[in-house]
N, C-alpha and C positions, 0 to 999 in steps of 0.2 A: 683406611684412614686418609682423611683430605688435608689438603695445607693449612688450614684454618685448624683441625682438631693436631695439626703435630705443630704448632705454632703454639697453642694452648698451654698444649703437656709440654712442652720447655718452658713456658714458663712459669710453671706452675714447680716444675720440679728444680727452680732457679729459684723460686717467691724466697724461701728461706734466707738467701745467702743477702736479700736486701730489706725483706720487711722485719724489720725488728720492735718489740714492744719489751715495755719497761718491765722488768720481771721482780723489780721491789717497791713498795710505797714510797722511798726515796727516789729511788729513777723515775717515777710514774712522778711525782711534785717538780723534778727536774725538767723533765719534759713537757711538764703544763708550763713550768715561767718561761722557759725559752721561746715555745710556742707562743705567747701571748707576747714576748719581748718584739719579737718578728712579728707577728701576726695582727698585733692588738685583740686576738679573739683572745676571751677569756675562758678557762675550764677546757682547754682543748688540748688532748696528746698530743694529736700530728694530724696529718692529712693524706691523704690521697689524691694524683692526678693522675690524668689521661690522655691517652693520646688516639686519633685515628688517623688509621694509616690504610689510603684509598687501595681499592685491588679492582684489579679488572677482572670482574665476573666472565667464568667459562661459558665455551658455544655450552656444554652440558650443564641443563638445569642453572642459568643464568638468574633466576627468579631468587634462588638460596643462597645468593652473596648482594648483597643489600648493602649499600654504602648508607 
């Protein structure tokens, strides 16, 4: 396994403790106005972002780390 696939699996085995979705038609209405109060987007649960985070490709197969 390389630094990229155990980078992964953390945080996949971590996604739980911060992605949460509304589990009643009530939280699901709660989480659309607040969205939209913030947001101005309308009909929207939440969001998702992103981050990239540069790494300096190995002398080994430099080609499979692709910024």
């Amino acid at each position: 396994m390389n630094v990229k696939d155990e980078f992964c699996s953390a945080l996949m085995r971590r996604a739980n403790d911060f992605i949460k979705f509304p589990k009643t038609e009530a939280e699901t209405s709660q989480a659309i106005q607040k969205f939209q109060d913030i947001s101005h987007f309308p009909q929207v649960v939440g969001a998702l972002d992103g981050s990239h985070t540069p790494i300096k490709a190995p002398k080994e197969d430099p080609n499979e780390y692709v910024n």
